[in-house]
N, C-alpha and C positions, 0 to 999 in steps of 0.2 A: 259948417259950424262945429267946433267943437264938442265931442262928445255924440257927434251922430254916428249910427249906425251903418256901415255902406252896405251897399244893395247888391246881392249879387247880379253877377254882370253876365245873363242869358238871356238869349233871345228870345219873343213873342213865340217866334214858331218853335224852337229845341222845347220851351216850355209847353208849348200846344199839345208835343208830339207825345208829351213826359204823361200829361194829363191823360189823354185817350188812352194810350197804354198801361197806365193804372185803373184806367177805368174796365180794360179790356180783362184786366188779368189779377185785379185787384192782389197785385204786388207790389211788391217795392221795389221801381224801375230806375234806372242812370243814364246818365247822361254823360258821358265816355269825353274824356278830355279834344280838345279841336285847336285848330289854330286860330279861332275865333273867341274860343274860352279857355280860359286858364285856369278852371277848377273842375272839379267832378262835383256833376250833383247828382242827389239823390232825393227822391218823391214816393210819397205815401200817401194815402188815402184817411183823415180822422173819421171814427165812424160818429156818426151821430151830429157833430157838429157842419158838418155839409163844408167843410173847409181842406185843406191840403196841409204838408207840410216837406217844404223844401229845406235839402239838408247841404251847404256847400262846405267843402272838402279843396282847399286851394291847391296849389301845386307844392307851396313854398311848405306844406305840413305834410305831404307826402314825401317831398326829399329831406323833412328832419326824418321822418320816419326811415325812409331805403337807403337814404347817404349819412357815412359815418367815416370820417379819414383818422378818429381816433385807432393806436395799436391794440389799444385795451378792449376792440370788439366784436374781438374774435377769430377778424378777415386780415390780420399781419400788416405787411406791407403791398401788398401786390392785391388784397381779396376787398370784394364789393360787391351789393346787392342792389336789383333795382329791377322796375318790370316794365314788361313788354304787351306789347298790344296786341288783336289780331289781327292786324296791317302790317305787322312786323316793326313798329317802330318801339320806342322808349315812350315811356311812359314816368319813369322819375330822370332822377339827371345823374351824372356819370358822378364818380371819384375824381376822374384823370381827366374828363371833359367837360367844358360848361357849352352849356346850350345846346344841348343833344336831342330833349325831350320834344319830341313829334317830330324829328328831323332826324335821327339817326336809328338806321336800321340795322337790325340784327335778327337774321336768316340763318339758323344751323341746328344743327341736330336736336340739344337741347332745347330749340324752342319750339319747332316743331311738332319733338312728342308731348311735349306740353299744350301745347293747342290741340294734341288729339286725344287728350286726357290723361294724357300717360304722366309719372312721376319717375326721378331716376335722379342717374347722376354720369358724365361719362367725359371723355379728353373729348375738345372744343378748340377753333378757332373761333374768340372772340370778336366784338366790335372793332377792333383794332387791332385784327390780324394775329395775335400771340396766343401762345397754344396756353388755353386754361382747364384746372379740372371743376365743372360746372354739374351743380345739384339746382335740380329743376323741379319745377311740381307747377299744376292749373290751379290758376286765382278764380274761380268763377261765381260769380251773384246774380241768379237771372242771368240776362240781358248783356251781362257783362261778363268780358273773357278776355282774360288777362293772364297772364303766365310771368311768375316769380322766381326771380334764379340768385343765387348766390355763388361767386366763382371765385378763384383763387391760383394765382400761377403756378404749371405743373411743379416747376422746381421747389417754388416754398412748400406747397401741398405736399410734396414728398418727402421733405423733412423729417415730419416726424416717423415716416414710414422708414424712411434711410437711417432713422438712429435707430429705430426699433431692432431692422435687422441686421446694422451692425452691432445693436447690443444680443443679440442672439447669435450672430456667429463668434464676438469675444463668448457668450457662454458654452457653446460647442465648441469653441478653442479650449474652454476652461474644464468643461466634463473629456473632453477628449485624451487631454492630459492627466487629468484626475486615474479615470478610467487606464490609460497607457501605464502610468505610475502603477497603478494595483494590481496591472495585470504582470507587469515587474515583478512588484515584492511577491504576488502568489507564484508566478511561476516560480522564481530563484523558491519559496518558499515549498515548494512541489521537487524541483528539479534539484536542491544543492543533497537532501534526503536521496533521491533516487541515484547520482551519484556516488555518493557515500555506500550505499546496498549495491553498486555495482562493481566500485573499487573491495568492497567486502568480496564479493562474488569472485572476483578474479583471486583475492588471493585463496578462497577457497578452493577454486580450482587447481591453484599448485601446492596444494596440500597442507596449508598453514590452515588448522580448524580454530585454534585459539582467537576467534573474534566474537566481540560484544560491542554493537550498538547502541548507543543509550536513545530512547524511548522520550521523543521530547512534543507529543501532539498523540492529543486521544482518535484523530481522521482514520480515513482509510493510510495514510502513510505511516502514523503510528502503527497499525492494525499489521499492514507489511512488514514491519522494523521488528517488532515485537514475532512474527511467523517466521522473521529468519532468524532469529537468536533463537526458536526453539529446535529450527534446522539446525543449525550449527552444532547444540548442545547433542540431539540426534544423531550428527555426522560422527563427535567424538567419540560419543556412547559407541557407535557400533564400529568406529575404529580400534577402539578398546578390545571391541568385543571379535572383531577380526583378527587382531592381533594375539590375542586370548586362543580364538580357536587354533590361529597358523601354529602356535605355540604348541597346543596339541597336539595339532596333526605332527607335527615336525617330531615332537617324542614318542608318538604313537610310530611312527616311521621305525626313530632309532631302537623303540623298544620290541618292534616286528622283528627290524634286522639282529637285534642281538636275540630275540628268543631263537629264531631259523638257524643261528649260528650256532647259538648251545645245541638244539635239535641236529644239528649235521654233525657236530662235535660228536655229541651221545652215537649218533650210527655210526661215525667215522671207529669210533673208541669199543663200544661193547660189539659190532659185528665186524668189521672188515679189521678193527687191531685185533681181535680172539681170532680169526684166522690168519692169518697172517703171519701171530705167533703160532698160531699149530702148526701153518705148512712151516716156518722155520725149525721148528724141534722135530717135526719129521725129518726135515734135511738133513740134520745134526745126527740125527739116529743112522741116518743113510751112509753115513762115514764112519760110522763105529759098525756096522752089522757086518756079515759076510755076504758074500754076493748072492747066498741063495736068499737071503729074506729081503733084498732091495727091489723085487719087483714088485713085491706085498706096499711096500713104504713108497713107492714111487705112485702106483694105484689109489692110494688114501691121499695122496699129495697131489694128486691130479682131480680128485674129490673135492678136496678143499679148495685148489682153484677153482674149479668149475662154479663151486656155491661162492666161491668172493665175487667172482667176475658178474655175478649175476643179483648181488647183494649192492655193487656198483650199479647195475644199470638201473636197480630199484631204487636206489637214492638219486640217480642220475635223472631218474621219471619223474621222480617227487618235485624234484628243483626245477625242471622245464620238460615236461612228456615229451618225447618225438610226434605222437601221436596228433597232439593238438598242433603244432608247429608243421605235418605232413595234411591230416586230413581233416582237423578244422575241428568247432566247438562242439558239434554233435556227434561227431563220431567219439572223441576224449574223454567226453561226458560218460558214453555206455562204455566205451572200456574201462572207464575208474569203478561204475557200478561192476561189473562182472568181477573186477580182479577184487573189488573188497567184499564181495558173497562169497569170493575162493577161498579167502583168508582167514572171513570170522564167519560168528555164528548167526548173523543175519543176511535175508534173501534181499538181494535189492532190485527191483523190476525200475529197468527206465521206460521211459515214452516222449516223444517229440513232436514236431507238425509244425510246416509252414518256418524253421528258421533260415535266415536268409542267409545267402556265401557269402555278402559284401560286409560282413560285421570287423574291423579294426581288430591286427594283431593284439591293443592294448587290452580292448574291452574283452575280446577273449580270454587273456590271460585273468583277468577281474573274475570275471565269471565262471572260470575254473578253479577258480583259488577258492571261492564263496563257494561252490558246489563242493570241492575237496574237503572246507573245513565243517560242512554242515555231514557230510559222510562220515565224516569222524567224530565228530559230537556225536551222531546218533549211536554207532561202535562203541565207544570207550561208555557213555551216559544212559541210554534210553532203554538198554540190555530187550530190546526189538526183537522180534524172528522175521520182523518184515519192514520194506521200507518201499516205497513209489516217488520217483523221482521223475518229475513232468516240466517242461520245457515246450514251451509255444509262444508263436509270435504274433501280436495283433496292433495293426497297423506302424506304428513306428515304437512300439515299445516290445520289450522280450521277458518274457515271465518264465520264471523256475520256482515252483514248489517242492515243498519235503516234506512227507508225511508217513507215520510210522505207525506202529501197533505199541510204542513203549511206553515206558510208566506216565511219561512226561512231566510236567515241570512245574511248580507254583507261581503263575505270572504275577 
């Protein structure tokens, strides 16, 4: 008739079985799909009214529910959801197969750990042999165990994974480059400066001081660029200032050698020319006298030689002692002491220790010359009756002192 109700289509005894087991456990127990029924049902106990209530669940509302071949739901082209029993068969109906449900079995990883509680997800040989990536989890209600999978073929499934990480390696292509580029501009930005202070440096070293850098970054590069232009300004400064003193030294030189000259002049002129000319005007007298007074004139003329020749070898001492040139700095030394207590009216006492033989003809000369002219400043200036003149050596260095009893000096 029209408008009836249909009855669901279970058996005397599934229902028998349904009742006792709610009675046993006063839950709500099922009745697990068969080839003899084509719905799940479900039974519960009303309290109070002594009556039951059976709940059917067809097949045809469980595959709108699991099977979807729209794109838009989620599963692409290749992805479908649908569950499994714990007999290992289907329990809704395929995508790609009709008529699967209680007849095709599916045995693999994922459903196995699903039937032992487990949830997950993991690569799969499907119902039909093709490799799927399949998320799994337990359906369970009571009495009922069933395991729900949703899967999808490796290759689509890695799609979005494969754009992902080609869009991260175009971004590591793009930072890598970025990164390359900057390390460019800093370096040239580091190195074209370091150049420039090193092409300076060279010409520095072949004596062109006249360079300026201009100062174009507050960094540690500016901070360098700026420390070498005050080198440089430094290097001029004390080339100036080298060339200032050579300047000196150089006139101190010519003005040494022309005072020694006027002084050798002066002796040359007031002692050895006044004798010179006496023994000549003795000579001259010796050709006009009679023979008895030429041995008188010959005797004062042999005087006179005798003090010239010896007025030479005093000048001849002053200029380069033999002494120092035979027997060295420390014996020159106390002979110049002794021979100038002979002459004036100061005592001069030397004293020595520890000077070495190996000292250089030049530095000798040095240090006779400095002892010479401090013996005569103290003579001609200090009007002394005594002077002590000490010379010792300690370690690599030579020390000469002069010390008097004279008026001394206003420092």
């Amino acid at each position: 008739m029209e408008g009836e109700k249909k009855v669901p289509e279970i058996s005397s005894e599934v229902l028998e079985n349904m009742i006792n087991r709610v009675s046993e456990t006063n839950k709500v127990v099922y009745a697990d799909l068969s080839p003899q029924q084509s719905s799940l049902f479900m039974l519960t106990y009303i309290e109070g009214s002594n009556s039951y209530l059976l709940l059917d669940i067809p097949q045809s509302a469980i595959n709108a529910i699991m099977v979807s071949k729209s794109k838009d739901s989620g599963l692409g082209q290749t992805g479908e959801s649908y569950l499994v029993g714990a007999d290992f068969l289907m329990r809704s109906s395929s995508r790609f197969k009709e008529n699967v449900t209680l007849l095709q079995s599916v045995k693999n990883e994922s459903v196995i750990n699903g039937l032992n509680g487990f949830s997950g997800k993991a690569f799969v040989q499907d119902y039909r042999s093709v490799s799927y990536l399949s998320a799994y989890g337990p359906f369970r209600q009571n009495d009922l165990n069933w395991i729900i999978l949703a899967e999808m073929d490796e290759h689509e499934a890695m799609i979005p994974v494969d754009s992902i990480r080609n869009s991260i390696l175009l971004i590591s292509v793009i930072i890598s480059a970025s990164i390359f580029l900057f390390a460019i501009f800093a370096a040239r930005k580091i190195v074209i400066p370091l150049k420039r202070l090193q092409k300076a440096s060279e010409q520095i070293g072949s004596g062109n001081f006249d360079i300026r850098l201009n100062v174009s970054s507050s960094d540690e590069i500016g901070v360098l660029t700026k420390t070498f232009n005050r080198m440089t300004s430094q290097l001029i400064a004390q080339k100036i200032e080298l060339e200032s003193e050579k300047t000196k030294r150089f006139n101190a030189l010519i003005d040494g050698q022309e005072i020694e000259r006027r002084r050798l002049s002066r002796d040359l002129h007031d002692s050895l020319g006044q004798s010179l000319l006496a023994i000549n005007l003795k000579l001259e007298q010796a050709t006009h006298q009679p023979c008895n007074k030429n041995n008188q004139l010959l005797a004062e003329t042999q005087r006179l030689l005798l003090k010239t020749i010896n007025e030479i070898r005093q000048i001849t001492a002053n200029l380069l002692p033999p002494v120092l040139e035979v027997f060295g700095l420390e014996q020159a030394c106390l002979t110049l002491c002794k021979e100038t207590s002979t002459h004036s009216t100061t005592l001069f006492e030397f004293q020595s220790q520890d000077i070495p033989d190996n000292i250089n003809e030049k530095t000798q000369v040095y240090i006779y010359r400095i002892a010479q002219e401090a013996i005569n400043n103290i003579v001609k200036h200090a009007k002394a009756s005594r002077a002590d003149v000490t010379m010792y050596a300690y370690e690599n260095d030579l020390y000469v002192s002069f010390v008097d009893n004279g008026k001394g000096f206003d420092s």
